[in-house]
Biopython code that builds the backbone (N, CA, C, O; Angstrom):
import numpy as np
from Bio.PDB.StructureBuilder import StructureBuilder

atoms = [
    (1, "UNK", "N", (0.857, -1.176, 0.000)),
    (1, "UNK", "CA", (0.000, 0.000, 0.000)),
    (1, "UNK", "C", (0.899, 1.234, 0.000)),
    (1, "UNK", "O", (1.952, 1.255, 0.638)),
    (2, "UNK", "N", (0.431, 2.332, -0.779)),
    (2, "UNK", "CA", (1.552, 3.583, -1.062)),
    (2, "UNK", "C", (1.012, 4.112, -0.144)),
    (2, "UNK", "O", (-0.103, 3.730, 0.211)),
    (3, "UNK", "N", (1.788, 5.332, 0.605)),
    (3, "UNK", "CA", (1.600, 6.112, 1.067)),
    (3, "UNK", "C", (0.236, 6.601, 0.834)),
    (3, "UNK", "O", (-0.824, 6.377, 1.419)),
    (4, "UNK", "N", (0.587, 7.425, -0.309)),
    (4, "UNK", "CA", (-0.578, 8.042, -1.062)),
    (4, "UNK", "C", (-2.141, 7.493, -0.323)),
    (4, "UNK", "O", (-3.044, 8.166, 0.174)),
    (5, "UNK", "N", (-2.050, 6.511, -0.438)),
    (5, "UNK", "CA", (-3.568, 4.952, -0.591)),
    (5, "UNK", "C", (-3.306, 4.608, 0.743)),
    (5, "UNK", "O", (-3.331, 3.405, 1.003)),
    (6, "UNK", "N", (-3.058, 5.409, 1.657)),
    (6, "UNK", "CA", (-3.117, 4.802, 3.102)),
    (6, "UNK", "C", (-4.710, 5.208, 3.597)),
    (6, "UNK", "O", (-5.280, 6.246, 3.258)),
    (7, "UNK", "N", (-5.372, 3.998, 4.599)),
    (7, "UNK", "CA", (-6.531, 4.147, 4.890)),
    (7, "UNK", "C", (-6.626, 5.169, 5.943)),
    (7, "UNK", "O", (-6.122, 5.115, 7.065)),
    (8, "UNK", "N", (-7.658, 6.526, 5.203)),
    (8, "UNK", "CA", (-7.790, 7.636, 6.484)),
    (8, "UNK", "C", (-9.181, 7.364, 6.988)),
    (8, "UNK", "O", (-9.581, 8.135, 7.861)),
    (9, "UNK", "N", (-10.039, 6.343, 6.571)),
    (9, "UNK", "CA", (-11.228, 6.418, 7.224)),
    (9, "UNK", "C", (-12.056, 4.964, 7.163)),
    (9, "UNK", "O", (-11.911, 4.206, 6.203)),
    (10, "UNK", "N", (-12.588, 4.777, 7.840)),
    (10, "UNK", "CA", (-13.174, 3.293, 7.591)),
    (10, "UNK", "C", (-13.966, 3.148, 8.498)),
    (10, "UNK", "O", (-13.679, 3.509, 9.639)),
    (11, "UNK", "N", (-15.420, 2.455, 8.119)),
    (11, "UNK", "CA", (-16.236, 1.688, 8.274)),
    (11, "UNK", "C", (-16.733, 0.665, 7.932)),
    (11, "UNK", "O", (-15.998, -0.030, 7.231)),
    (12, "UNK", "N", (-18.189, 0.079, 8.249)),
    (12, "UNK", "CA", (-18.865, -1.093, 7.877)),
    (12, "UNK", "C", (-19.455, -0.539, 6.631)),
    (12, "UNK", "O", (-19.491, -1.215, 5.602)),
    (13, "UNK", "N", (-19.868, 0.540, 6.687)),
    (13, "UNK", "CA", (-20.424, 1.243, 5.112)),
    (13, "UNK", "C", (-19.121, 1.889, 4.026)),
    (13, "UNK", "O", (-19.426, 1.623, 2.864)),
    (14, "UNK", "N", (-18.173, 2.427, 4.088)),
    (14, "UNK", "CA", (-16.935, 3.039, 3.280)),
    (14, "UNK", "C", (-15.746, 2.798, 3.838)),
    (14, "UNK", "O", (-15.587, 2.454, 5.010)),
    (15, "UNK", "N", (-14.523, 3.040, 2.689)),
    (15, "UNK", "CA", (-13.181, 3.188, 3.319)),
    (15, "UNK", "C", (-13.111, 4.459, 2.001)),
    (15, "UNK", "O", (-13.489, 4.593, 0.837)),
    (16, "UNK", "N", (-12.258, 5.347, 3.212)),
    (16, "UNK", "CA", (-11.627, 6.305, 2.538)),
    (16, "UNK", "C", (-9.766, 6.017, 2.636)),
    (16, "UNK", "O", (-9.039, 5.744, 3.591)),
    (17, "UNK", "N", (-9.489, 6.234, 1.167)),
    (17, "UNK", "CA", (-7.859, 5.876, 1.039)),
    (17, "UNK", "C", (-7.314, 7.447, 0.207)),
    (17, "UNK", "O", (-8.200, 8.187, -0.222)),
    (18, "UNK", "N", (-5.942, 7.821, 0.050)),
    (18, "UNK", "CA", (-5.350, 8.532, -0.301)),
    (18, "UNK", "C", (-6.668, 9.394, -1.728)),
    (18, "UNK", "O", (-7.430, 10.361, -1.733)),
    (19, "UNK", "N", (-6.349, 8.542, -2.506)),
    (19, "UNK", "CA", (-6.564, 8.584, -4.193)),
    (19, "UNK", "C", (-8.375, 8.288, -4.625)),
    (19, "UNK", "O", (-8.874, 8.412, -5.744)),
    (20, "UNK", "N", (-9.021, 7.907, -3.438)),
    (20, "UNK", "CA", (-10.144, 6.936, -3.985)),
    (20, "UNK", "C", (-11.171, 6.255, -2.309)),
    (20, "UNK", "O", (-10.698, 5.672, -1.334)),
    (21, "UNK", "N", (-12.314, 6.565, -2.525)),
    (21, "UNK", "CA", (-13.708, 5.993, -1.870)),
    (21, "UNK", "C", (-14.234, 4.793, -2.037)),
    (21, "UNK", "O", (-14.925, 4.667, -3.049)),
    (22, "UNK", "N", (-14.080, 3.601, -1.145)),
    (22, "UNK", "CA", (-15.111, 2.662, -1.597)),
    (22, "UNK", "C", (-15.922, 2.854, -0.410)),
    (22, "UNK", "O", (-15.656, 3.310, 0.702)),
    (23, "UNK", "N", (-17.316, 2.243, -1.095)),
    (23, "UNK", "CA", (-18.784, 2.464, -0.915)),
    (23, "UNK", "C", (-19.088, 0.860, -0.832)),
    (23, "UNK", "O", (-19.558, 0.263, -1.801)),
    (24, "UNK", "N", (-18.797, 0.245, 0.342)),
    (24, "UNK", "CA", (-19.335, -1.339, 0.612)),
    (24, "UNK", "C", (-20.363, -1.550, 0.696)),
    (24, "UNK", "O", (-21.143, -1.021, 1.488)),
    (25, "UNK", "N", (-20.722, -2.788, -0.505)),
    (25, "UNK", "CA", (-22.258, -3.528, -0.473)),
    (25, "UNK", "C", (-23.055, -2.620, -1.308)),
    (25, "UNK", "O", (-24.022, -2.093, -0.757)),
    (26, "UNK", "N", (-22.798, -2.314, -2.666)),
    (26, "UNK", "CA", (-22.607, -1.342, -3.432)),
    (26, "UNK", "C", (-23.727, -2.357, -4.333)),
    (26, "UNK", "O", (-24.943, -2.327, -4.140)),
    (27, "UNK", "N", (-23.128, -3.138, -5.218)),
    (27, "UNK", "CA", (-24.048, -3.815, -6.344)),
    (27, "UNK", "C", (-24.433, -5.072, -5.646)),
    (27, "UNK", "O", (-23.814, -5.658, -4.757)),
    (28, "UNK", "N", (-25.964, -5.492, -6.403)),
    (28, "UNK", "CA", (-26.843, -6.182, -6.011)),
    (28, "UNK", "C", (-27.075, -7.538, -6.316)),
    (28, "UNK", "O", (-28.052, -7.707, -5.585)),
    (29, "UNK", "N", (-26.858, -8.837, -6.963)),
    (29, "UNK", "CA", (-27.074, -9.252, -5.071)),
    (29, "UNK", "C", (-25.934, -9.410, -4.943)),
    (29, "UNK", "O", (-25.537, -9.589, -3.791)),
    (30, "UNK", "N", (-25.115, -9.411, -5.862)),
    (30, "UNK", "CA", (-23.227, -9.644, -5.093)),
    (30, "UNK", "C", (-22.663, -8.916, -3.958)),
    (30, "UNK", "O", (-21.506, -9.097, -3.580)),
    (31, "UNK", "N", (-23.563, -8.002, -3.351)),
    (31, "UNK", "CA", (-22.701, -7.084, -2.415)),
    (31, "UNK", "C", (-21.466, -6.515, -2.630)),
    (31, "UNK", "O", (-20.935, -5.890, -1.713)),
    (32, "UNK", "N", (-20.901, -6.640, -3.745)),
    (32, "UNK", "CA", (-19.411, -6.082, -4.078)),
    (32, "UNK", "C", (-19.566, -4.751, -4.150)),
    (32, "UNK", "O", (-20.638, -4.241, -4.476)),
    (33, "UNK", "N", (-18.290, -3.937, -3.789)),
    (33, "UNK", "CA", (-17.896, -2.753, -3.723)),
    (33, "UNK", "C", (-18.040, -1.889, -5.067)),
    (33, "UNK", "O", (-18.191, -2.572, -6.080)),
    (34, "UNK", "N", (-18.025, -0.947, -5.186)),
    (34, "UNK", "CA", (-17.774, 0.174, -6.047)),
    (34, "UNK", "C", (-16.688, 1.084, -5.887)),
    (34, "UNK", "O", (-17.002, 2.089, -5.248)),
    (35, "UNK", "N", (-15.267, 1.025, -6.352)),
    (35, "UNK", "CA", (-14.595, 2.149, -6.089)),
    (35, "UNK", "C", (-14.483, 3.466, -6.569)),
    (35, "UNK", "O", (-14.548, 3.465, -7.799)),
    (36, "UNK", "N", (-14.325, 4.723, -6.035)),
    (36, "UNK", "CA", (-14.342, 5.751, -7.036)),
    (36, "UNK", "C", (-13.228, 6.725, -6.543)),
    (36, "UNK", "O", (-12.980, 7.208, -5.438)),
    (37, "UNK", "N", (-12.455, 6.873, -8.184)),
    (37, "UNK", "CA", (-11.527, 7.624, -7.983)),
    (37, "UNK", "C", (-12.321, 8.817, -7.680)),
    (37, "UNK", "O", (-13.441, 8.929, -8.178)),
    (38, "UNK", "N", (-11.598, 10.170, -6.517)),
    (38, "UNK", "CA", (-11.077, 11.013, -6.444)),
    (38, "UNK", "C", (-11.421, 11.793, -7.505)),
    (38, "UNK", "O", (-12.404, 12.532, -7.559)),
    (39, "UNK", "N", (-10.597, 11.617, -8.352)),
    (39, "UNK", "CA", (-9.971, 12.390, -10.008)),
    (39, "UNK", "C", (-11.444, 12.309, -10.516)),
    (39, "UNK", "O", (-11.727, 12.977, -11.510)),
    (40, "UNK", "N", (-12.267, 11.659, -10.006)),
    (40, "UNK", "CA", (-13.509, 11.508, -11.136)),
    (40, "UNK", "C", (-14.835, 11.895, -10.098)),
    (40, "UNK", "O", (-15.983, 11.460, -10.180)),
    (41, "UNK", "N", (-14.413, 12.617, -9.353)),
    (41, "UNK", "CA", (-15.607, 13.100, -8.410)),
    (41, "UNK", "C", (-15.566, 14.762, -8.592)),
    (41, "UNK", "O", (-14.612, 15.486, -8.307)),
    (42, "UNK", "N", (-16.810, 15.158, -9.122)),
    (42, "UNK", "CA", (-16.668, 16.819, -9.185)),
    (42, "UNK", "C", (-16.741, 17.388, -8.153)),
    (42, "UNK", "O", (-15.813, 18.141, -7.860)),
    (43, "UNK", "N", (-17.822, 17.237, -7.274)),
    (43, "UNK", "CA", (-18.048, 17.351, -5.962)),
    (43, "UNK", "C", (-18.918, 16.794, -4.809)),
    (43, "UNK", "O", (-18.432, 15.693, -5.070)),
    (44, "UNK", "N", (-19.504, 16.607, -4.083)),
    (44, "UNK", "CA", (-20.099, 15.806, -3.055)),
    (44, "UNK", "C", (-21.021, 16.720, -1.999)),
    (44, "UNK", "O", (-20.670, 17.426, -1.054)),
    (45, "UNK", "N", (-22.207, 16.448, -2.488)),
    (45, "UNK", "CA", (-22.982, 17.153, -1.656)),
    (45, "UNK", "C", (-23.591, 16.490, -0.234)),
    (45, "UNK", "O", (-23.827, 15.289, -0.099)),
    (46, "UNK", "N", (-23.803, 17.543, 0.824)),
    (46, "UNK", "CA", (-24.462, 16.812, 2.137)),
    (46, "UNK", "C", (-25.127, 17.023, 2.345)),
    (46, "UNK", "O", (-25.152, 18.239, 2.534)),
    (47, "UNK", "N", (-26.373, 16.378, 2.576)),
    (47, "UNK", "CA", (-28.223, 16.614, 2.488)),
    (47, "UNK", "C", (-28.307, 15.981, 4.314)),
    (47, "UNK", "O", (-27.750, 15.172, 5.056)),
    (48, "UNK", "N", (-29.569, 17.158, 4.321)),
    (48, "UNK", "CA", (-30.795, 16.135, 5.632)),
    (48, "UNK", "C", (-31.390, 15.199, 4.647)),
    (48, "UNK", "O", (-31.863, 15.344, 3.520)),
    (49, "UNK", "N", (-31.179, 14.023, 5.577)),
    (49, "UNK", "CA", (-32.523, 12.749, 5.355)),
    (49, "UNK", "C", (-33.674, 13.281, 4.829)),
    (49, "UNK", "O", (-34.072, 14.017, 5.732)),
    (50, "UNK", "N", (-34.452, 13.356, 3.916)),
    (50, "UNK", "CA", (-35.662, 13.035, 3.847)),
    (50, "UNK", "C", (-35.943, 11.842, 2.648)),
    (50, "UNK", "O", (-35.041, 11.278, 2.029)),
    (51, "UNK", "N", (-37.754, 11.535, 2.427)),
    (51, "UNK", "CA", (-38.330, 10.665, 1.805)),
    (51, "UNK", "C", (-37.452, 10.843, 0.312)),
    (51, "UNK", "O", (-37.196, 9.886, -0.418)),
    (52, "UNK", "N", (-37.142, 11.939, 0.091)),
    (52, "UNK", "CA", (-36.684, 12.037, -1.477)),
    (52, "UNK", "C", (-35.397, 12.133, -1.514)),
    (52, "UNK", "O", (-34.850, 12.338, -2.597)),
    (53, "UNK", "N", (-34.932, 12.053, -0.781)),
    (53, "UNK", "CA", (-33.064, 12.375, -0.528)),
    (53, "UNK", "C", (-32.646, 10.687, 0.352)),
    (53, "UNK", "O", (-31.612, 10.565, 1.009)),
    (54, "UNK", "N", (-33.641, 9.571, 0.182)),
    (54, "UNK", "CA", (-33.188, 8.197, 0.321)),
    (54, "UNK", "C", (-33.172, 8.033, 1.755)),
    (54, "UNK", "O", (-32.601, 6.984, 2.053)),
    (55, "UNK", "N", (-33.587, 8.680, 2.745)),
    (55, "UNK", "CA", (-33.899, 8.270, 4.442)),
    (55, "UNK", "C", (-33.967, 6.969, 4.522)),
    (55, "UNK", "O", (-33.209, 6.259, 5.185)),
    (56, "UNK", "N", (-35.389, 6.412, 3.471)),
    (56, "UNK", "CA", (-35.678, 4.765, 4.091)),
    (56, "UNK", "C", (-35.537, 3.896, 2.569)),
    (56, "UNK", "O", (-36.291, 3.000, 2.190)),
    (57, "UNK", "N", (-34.159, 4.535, 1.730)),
    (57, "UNK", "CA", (-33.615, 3.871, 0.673)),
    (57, "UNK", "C", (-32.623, 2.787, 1.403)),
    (57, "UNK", "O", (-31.542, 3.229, 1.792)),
    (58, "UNK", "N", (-32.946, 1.236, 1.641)),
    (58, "UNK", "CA", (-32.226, 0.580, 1.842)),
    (58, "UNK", "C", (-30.871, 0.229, 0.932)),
    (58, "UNK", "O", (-29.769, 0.118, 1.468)),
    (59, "UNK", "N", (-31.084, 0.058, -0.564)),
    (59, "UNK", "CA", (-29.969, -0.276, -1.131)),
    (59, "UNK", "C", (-30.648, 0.110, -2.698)),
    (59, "UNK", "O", (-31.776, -0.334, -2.908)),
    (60, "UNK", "N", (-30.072, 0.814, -3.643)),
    (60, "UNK", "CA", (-30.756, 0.362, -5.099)),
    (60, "UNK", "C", (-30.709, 2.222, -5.504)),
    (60, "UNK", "O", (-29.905, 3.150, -5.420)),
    (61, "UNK", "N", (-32.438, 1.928, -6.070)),
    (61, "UNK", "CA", (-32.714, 3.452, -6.595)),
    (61, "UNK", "C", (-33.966, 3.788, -6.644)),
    (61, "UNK", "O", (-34.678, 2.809, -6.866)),
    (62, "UNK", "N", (-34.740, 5.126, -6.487)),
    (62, "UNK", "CA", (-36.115, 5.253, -7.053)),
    (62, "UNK", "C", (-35.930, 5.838, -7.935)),
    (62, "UNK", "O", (-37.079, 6.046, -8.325)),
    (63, "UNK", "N", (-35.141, 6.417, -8.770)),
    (63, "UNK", "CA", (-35.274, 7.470, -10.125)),
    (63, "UNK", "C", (-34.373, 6.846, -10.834)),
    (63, "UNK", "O", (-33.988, 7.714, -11.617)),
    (64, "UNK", "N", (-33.647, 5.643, -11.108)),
    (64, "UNK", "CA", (-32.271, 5.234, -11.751)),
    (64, "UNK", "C", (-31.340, 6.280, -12.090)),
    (64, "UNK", "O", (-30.608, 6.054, -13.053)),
    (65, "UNK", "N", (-31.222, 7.390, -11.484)),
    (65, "UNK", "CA", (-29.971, 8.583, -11.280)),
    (65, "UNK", "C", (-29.066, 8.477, -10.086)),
    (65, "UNK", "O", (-27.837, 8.514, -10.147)),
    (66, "UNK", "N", (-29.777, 8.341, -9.005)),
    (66, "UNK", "CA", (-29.149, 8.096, -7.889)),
    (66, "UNK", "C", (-28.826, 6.459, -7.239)),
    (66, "UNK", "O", (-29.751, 5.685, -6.998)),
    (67, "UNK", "N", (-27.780, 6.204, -7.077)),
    (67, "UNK", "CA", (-28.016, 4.575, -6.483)),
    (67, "UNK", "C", (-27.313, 4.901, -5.200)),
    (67, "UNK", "O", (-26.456, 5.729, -4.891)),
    (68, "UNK", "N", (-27.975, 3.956, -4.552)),
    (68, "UNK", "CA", (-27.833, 3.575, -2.519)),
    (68, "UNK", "C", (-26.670, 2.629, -2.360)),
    (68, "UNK", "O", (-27.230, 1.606, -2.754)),
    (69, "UNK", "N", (-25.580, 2.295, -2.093)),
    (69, "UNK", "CA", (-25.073, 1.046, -1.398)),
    (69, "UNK", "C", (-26.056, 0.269, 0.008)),
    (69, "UNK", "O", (-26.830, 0.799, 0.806)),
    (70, "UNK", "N", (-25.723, -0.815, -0.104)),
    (70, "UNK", "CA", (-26.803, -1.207, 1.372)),
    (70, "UNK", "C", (-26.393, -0.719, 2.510)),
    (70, "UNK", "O", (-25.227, -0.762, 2.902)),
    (71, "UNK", "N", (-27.851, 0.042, 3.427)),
    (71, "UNK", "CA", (-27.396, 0.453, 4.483)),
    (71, "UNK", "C", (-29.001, -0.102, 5.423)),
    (71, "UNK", "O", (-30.030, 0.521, 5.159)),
    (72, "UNK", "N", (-29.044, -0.887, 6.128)),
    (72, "UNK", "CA", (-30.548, -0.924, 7.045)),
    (72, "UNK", "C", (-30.567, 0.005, 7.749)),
    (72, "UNK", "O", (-31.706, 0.430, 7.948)),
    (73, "UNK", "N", (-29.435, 0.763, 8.449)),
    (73, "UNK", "CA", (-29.748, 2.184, 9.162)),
    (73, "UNK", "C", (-29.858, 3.301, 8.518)),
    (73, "UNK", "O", (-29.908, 4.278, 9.266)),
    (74, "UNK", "N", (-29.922, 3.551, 7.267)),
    (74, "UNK", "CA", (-29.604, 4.758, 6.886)),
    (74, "UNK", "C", (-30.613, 5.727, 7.380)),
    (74, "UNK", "O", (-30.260, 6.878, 7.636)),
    (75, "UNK", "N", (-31.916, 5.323, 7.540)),
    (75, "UNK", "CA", (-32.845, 6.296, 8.168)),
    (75, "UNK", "C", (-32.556, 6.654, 9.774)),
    (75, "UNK", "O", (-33.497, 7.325, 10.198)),
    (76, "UNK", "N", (-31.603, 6.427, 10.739)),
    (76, "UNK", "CA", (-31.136, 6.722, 11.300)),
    (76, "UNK", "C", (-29.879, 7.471, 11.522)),
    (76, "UNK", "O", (-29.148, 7.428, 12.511)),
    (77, "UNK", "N", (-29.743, 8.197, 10.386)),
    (77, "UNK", "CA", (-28.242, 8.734, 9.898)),
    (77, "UNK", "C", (-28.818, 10.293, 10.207)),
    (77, "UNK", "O", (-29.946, 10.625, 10.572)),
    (78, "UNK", "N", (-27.686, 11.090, 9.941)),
    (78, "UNK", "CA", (-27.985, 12.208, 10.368)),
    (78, "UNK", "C", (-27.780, 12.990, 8.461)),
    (78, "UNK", "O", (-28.675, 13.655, 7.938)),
    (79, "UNK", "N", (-26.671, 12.727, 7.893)),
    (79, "UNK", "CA", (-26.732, 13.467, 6.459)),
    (79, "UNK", "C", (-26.622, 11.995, 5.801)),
    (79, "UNK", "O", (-26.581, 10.827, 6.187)),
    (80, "UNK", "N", (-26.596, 12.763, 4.511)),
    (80, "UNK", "CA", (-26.748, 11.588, 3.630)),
    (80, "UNK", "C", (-25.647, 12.223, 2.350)),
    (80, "UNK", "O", (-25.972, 13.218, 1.701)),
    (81, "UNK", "N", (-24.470, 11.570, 2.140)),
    (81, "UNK", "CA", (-23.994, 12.405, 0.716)),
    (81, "UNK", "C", (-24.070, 11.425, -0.297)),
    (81, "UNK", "O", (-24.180, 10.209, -0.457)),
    (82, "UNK", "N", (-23.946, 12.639, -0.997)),
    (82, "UNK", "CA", (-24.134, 12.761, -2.742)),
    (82, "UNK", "C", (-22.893, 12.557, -3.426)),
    (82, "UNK", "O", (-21.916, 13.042, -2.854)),
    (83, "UNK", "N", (-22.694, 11.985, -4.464)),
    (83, "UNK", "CA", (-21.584, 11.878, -5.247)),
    (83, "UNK", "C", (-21.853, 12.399, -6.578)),
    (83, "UNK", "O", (-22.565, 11.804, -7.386)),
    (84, "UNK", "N", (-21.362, 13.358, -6.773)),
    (84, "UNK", "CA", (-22.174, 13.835, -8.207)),
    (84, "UNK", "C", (-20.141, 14.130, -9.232)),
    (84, "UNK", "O", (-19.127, 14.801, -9.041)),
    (85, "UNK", "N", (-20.671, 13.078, -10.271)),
    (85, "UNK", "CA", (-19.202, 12.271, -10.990)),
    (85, "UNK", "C", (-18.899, 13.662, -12.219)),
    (85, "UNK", "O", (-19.802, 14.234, -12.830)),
    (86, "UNK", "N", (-17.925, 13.864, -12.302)),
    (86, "UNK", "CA", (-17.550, 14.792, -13.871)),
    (86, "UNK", "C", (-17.801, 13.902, -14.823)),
    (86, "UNK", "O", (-17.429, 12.741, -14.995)),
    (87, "UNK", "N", (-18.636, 14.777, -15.542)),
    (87, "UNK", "CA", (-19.171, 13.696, -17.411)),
    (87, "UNK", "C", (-20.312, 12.779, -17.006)),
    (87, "UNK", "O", (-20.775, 12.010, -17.849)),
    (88, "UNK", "N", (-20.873, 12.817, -15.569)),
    (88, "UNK", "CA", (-21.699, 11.760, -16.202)),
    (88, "UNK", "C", (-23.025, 12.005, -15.262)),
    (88, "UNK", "O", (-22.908, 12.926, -14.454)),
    (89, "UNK", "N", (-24.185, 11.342, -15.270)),
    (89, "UNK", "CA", (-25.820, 11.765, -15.481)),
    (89, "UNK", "C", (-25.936, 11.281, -13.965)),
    (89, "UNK", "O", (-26.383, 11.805, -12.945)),
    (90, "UNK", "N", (-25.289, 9.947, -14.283)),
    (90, "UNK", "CA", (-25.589, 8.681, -12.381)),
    (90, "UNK", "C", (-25.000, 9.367, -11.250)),
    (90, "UNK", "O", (-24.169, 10.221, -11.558)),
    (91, "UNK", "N", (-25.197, 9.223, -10.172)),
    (91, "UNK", "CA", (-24.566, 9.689, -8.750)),
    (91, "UNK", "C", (-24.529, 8.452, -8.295)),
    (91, "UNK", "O", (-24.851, 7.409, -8.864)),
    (92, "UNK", "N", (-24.047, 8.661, -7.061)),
    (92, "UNK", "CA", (-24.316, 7.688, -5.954)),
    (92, "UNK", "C", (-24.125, 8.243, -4.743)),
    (92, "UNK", "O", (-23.124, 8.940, -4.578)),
    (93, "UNK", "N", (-25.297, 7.980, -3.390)),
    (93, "UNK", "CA", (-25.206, 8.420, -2.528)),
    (93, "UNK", "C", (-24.823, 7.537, -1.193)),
    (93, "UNK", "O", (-24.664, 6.336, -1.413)),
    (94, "UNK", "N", (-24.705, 7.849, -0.245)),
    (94, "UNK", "CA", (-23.748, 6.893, 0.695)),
    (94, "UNK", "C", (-24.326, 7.627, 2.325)),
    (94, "UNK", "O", (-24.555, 8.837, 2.327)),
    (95, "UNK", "N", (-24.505, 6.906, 3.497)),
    (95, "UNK", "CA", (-24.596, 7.552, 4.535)),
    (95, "UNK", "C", (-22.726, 6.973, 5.144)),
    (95, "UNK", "O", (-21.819, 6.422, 4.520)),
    (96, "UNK", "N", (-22.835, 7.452, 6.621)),
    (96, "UNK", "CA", (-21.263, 6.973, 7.043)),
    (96, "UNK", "C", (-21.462, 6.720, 8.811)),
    (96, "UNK", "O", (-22.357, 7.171, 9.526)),
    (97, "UNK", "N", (-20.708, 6.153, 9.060)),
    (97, "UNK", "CA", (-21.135, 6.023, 10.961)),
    (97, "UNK", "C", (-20.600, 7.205, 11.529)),
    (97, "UNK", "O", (-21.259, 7.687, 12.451)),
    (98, "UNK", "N", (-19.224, 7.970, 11.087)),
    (98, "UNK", "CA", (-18.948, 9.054, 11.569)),
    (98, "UNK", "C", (-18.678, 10.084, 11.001)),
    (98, "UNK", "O", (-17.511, 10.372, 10.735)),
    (99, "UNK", "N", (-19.915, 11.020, 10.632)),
    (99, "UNK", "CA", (-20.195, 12.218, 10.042)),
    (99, "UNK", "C", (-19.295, 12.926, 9.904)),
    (99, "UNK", "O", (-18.695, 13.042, 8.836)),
    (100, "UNK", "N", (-18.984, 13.608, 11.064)),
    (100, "UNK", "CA", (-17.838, 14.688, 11.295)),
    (100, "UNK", "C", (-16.861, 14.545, 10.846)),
    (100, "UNK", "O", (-16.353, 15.420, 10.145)),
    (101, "UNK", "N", (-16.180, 13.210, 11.143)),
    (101, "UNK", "CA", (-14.663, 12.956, 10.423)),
    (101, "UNK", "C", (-14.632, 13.261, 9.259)),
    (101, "UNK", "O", (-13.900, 14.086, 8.712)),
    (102, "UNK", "N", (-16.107, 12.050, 8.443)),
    (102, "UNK", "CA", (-15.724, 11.789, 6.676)),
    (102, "UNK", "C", (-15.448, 12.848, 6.457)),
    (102, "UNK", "O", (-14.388, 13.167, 5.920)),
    (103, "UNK", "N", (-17.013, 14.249, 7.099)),
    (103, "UNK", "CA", (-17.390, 15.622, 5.937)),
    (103, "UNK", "C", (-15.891, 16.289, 6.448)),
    (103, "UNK", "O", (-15.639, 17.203, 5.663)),
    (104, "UNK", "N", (-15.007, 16.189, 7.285)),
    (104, "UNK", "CA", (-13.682, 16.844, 7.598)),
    (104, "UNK", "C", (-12.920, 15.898, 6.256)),
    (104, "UNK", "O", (-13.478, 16.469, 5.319)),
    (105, "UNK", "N", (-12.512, 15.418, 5.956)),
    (105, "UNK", "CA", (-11.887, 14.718, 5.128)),
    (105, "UNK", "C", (-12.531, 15.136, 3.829)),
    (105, "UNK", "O", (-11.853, 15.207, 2.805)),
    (106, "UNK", "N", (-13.499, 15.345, 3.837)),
    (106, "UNK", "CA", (-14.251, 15.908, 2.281)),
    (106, "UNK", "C", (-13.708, 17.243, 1.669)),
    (106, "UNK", "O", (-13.424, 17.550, 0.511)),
    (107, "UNK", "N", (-13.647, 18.162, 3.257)),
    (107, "UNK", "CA", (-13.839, 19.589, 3.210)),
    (107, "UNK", "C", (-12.432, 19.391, 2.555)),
    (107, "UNK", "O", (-12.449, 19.690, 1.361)),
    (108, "UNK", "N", (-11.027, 18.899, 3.092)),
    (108, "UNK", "CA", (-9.996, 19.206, 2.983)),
    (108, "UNK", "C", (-9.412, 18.828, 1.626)),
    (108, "UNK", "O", (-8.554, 19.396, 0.950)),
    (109, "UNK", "N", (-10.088, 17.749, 1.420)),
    (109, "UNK", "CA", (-10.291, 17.215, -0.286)),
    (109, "UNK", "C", (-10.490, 18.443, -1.190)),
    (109, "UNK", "O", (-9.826, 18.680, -2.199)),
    (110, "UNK", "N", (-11.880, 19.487, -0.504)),
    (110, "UNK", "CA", (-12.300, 20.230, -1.644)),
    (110, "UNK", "C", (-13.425, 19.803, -2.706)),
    (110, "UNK", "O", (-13.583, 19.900, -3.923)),
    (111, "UNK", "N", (-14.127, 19.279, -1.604)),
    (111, "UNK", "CA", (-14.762, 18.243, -2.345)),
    (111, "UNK", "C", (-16.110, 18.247, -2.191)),
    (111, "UNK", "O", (-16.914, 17.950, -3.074)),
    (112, "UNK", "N", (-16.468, 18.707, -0.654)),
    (112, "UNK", "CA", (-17.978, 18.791, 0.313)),
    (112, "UNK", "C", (-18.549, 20.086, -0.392)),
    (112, "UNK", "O", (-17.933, 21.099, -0.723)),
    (113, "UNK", "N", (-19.885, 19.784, -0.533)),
    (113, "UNK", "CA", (-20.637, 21.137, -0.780)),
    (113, "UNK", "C", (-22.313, 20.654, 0.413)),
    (113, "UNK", "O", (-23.053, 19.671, 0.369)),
    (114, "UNK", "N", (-22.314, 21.749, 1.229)),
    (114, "UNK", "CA", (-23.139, 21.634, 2.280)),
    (114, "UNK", "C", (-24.502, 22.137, 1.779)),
    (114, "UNK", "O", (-24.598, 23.268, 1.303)),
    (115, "UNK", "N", (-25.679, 21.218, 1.890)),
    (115, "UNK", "CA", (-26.843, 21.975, 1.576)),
    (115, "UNK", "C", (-28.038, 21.139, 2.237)),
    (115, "UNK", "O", (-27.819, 20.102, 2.863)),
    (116, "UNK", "N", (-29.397, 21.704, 2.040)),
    (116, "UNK", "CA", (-30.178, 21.127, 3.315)),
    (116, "UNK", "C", (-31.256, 20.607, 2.597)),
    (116, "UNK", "O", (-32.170, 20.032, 3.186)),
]
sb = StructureBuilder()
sb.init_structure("model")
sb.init_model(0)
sb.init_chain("A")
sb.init_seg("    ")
for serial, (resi, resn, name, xyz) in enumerate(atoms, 1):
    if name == "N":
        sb.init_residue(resn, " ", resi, " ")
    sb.init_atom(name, np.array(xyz, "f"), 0.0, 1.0, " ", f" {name:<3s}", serial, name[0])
structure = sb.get_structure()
């Protein structure tokens, strides 16, 4: 593991590494991961929970724009982010067990955009 790609964050839902985000339990029914470079994230927005922003989205999609990794708590989460990719239409959104850290790790990225 490079420097670079050392793990700054980790949970049962994501690992954050140097270069790149994985989003565990991502595709369906394989549960396999999704990784995403960094380099290919424009920016990342942080929403309140509600019905339309995926609160009681267990895993998948309601509009095929946005997709969920599996989470059974996510309606117990406090934000919910957004992954919104350069060049392309799909997102993917993600909750995390410890808020504060990830969106600190986002901010410093340059990466977090805060909205309600």
């Amino acid at each position: 593991m490079s420097s670079e790609n050392k793990i700054l964050y980790q949970d049962s839902l994501i690992t954050i590494e140097g270069d790149y985000l994985t989003l565990k339990n991502y595709y369906f029914p394989s549960m396999s991961s999704k990784k995403i470079l960094f380099a290919n994230v424009e920016n990342i927005k942080v929403y309140d929970p509600s019905i339309l922003r995926g609160k009681w989205r267990i895993q998948g999609t309601g509009d095929f724009r946005i997709w969920y990794p599996a989470d059974s708590s996510r309606y117990k989460r406090d934000k919910i982010f957004v992954i919104i990719y350069k060049n392309k239409w799909m997102r993917s959104a993600f909750t995390v067990e410890d808020l504060d850290k990830v969106e600190e790790i986002f901010k410093v990225k340059g990466l977090v955009k805060q909205f309600r």
